[in-house]
MMTF fields as JSON, N, C-alpha, C and O atoms, coordinates in Angstrom:
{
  "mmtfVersion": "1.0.0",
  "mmtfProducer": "UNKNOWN",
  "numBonds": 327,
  "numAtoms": 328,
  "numGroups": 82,
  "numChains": 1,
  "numModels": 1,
  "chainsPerModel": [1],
  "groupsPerChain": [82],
  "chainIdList": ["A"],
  "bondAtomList": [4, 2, 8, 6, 12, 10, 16, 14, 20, 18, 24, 22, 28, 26, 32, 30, 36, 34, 40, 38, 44, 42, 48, 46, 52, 50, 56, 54, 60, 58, 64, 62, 68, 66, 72, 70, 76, 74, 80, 78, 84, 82, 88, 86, 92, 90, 96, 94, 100, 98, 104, 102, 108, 106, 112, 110, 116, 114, 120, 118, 124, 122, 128, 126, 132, 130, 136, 134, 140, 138, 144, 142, 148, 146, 152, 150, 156, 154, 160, 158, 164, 162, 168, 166, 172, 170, 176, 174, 180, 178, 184, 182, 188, 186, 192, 190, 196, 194, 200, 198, 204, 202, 208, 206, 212, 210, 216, 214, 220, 218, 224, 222, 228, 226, 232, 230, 236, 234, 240, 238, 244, 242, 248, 246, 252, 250, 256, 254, 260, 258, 264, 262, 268, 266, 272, 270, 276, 274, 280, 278, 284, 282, 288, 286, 292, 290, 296, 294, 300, 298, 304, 302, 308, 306, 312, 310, 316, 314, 320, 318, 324, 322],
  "bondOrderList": [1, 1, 1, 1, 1, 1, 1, 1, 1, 1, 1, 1, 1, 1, 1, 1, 1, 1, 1, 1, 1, 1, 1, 1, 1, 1, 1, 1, 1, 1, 1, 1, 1, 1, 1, 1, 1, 1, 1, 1, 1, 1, 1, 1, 1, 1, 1, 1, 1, 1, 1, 1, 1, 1, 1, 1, 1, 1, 1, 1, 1, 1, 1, 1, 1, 1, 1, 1, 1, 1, 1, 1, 1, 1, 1, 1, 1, 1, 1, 1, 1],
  "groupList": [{"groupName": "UNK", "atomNameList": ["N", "CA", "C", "O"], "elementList": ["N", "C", "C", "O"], "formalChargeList": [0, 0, 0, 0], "bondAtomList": [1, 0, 2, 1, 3, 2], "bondOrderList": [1, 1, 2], "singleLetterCode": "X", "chemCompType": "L-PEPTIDE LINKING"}],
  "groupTypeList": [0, 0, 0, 0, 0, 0, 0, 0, 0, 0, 0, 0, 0, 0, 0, 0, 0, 0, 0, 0, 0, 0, 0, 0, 0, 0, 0, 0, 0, 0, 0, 0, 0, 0, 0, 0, 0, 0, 0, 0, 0, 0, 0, 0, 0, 0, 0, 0, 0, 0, 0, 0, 0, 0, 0, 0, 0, 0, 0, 0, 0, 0, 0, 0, 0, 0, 0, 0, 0, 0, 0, 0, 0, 0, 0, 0, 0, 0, 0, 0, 0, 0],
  "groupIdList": [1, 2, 3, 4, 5, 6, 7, 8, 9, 10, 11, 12, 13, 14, 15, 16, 17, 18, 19, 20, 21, 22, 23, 24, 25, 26, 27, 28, 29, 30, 31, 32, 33, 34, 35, 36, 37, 38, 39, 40, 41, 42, 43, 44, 45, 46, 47, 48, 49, 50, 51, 52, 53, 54, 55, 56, 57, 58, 59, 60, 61, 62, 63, 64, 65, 66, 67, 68, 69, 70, 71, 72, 73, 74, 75, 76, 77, 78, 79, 80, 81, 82],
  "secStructList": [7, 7, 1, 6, 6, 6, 7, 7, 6, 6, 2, 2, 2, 2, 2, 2, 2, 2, 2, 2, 2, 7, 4, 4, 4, 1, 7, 6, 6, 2, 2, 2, 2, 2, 2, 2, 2, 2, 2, 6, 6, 1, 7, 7, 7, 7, 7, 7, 2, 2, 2, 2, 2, 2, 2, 2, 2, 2, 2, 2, 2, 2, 2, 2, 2, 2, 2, 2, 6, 2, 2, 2, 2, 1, 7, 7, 7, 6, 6, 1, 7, 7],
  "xCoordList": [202.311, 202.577, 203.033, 202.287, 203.883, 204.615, 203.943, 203.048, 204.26, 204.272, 204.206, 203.25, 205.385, 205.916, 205.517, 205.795, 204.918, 203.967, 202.613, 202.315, 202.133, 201.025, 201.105, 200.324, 202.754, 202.825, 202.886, 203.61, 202.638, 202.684, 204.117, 203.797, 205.128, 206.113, 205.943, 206.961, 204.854, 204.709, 204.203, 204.691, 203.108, 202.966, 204.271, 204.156, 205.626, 206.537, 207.566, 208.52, 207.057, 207.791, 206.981, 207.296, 206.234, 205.224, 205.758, 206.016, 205.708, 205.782, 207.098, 207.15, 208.301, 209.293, 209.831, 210.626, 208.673, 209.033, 208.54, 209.313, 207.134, 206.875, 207.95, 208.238, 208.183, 208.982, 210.652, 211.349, 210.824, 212.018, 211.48, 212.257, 210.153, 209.488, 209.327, 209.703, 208.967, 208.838, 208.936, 207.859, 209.545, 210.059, 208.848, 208.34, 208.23, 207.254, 205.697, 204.546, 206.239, 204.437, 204.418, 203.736, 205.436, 205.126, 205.187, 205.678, 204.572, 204.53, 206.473, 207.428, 206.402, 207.209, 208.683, 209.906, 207.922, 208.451, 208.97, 209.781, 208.552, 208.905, 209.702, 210.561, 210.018, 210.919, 212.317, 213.399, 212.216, 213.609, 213.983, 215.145, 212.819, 213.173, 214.34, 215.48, 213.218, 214.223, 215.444, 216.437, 215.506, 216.925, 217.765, 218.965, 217.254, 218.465, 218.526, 219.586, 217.451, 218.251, 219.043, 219.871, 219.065, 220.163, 221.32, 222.326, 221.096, 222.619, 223.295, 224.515, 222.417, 223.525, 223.741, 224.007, 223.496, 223.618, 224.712, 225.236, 225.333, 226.356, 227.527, 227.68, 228.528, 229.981, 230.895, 231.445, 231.111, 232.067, 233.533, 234.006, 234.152, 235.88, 235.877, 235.518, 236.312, 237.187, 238.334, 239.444, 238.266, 239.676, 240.65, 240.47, 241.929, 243.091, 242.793, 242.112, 243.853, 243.495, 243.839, 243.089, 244.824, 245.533, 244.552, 244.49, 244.088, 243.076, 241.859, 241.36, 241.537, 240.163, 240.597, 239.816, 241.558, 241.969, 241.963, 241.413, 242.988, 242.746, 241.189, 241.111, 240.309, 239.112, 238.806, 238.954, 238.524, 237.85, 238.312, 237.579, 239.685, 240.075, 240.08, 240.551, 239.294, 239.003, 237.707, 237.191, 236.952, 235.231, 235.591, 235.053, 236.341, 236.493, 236.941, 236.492, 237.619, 238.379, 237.257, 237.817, 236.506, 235.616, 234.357, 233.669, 233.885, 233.168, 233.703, 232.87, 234.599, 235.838, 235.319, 234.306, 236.002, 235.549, 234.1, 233.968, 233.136, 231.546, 231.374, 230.384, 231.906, 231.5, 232.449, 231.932, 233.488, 234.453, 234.26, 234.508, 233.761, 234.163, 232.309, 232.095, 231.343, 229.993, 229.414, 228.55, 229.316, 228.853, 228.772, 227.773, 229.726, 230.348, 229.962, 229.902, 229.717, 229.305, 227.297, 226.568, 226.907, 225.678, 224.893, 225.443, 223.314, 222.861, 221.798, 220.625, 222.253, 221.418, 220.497, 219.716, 220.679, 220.184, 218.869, 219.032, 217.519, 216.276, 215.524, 214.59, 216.462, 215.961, 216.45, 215.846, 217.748, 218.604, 218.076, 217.414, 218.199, 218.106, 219.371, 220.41, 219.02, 220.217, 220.502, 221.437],
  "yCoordList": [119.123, 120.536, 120.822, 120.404, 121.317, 121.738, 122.784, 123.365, 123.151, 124.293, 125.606, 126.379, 125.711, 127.16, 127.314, 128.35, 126.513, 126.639, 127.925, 128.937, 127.744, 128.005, 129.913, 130.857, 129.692, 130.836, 132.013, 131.706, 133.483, 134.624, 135.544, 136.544, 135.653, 136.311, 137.605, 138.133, 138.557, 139.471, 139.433, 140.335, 138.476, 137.992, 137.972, 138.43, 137.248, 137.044, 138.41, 138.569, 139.216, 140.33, 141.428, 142.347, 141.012, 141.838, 141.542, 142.248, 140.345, 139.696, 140.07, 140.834, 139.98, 140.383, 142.253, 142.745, 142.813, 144.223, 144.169, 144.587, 143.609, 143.676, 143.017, 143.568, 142.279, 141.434, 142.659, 142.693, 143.407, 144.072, 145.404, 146.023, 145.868, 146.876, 146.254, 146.964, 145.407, 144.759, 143.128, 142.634, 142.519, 140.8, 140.232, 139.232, 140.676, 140.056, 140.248, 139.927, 140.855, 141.13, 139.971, 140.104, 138.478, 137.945, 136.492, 136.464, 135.366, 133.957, 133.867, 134.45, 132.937, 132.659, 131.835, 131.963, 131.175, 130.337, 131.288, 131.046, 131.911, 133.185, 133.756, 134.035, 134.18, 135.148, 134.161, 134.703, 132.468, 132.655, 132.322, 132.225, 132.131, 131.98, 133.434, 133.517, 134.44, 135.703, 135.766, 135.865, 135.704, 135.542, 134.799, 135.064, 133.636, 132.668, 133.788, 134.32, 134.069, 134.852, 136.112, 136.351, 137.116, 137.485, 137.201, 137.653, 136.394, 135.408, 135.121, 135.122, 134.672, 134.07, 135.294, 135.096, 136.355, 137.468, 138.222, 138.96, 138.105, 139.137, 138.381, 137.222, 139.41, 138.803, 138.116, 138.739, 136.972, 136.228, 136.341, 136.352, 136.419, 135.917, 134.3, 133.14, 134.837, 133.8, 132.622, 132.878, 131.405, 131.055, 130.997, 130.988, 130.95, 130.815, 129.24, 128.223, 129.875, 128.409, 127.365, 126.408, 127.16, 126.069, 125.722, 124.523, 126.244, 125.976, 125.12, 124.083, 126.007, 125.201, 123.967, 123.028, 123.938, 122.746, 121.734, 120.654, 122.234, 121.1, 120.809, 119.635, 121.284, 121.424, 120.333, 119.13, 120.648, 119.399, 118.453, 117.659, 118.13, 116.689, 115.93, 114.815, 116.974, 116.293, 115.826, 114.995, 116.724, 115.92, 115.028, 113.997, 114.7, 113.806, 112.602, 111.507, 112.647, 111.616, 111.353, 110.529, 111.539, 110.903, 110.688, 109.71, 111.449, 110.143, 109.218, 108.372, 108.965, 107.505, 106.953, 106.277, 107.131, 106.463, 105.517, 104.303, 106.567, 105.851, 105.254, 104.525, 105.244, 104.443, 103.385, 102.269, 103.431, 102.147, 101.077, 99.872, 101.912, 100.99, 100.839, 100.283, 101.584, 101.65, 100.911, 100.705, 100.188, 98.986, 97.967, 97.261, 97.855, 97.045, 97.506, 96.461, 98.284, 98.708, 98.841, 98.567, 99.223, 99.072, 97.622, 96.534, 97.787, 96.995, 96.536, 96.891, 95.709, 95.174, 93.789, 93.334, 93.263, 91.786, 92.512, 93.11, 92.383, 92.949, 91.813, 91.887, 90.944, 90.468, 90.282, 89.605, 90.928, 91.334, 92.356, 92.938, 93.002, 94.215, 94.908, 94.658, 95.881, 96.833, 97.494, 98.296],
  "zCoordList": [76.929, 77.07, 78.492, 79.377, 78.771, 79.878, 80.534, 79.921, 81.799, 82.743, 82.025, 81.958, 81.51, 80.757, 79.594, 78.989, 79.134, 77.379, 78.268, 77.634, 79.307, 79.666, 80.108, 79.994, 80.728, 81.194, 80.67, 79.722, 80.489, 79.825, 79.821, 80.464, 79.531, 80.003, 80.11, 80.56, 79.828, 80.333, 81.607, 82.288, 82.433, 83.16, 84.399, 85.536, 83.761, 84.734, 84.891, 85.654, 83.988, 83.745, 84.785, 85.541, 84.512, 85.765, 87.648, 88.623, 87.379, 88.959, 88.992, 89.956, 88.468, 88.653, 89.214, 90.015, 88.063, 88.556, 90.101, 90.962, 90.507, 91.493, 92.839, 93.902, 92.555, 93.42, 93.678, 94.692, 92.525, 93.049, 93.758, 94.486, 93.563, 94.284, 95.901, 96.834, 96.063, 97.363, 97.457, 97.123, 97.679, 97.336, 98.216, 97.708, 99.509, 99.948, 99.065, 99.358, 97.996, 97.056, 95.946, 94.929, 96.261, 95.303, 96.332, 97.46, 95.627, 96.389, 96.839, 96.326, 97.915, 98.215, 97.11, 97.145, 96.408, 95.343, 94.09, 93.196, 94.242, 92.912, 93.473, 92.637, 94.547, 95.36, 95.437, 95.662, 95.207, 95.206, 93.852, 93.458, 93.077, 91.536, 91.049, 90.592, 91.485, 90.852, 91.357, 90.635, 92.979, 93.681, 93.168, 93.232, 92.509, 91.616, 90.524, 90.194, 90.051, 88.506, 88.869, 87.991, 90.01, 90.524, 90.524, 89.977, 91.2, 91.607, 91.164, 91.329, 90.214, 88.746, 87.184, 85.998, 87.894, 86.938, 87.301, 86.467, 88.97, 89.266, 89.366, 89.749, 88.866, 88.381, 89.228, 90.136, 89.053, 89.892, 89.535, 88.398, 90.649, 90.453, 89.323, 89.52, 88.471, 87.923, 88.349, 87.88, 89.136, 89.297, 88.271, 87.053, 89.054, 87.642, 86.791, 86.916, 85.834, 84.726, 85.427, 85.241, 86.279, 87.072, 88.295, 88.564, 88.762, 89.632, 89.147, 89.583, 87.988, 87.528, 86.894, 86.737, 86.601, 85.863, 86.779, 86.568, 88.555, 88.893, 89.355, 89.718, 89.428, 90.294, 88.987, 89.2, 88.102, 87.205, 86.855, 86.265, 87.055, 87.342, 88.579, 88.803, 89.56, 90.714, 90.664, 91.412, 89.239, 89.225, 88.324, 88.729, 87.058, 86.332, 87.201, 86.864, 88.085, 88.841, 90.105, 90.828, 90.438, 91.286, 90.169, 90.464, 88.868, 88.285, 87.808, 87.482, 87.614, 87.087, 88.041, 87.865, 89.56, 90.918, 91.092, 91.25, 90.998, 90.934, 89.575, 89.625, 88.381, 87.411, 87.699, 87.762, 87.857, 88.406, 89.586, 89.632, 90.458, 91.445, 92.49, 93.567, 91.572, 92.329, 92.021, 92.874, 91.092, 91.218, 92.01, 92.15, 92.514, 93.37, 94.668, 95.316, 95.298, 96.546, 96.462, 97.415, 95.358, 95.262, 95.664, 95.494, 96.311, 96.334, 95.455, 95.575, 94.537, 93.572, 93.897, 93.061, 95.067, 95.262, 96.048, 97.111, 95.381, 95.953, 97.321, 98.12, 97.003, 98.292, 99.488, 100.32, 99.758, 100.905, 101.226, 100.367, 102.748, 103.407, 103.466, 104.077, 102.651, 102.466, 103.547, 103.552]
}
């Protein structure tokens, strides 16, 4: 059973109202929990399609890179000093 099986969401619904009444009335760790759920709630610029396109063939093309060629630079011999 996990963390969050335990927790009450009225509970976090609580700490939350509190935390937007005053952000120092809740633990430190909760204060940036909600700040992430902020964050990721307010609307971002979209890049263009051509942009994002290239942006993810620049992540597809560097994991090619580390599955290709990381092996090879990794240290697998446990009895050398890496």
């Amino acid at each position: 059973m996990g963390f969050f099986h335990n927790i009450s969401p009225g509970w976090i619904e609580e700490l939350y109202t509190l935390w937007q009444k005053s952000p120092e009335g809740v633990a430190a760790e909760w204060r940036d929990f909600f700040t992430g759920i902020v964050l990721g709630r307010e609307e971002q610029e979209c890049p263009a399609p051509e942009e994002r396109a290239l942006k993810q063939s620049a992540v597809q093309s560097l994991i090619h890179r580390y599955r290709d060629v990381g092996h090879l630079l990794a240290c697998t011999d446990p009895l050398s000093p890496c």
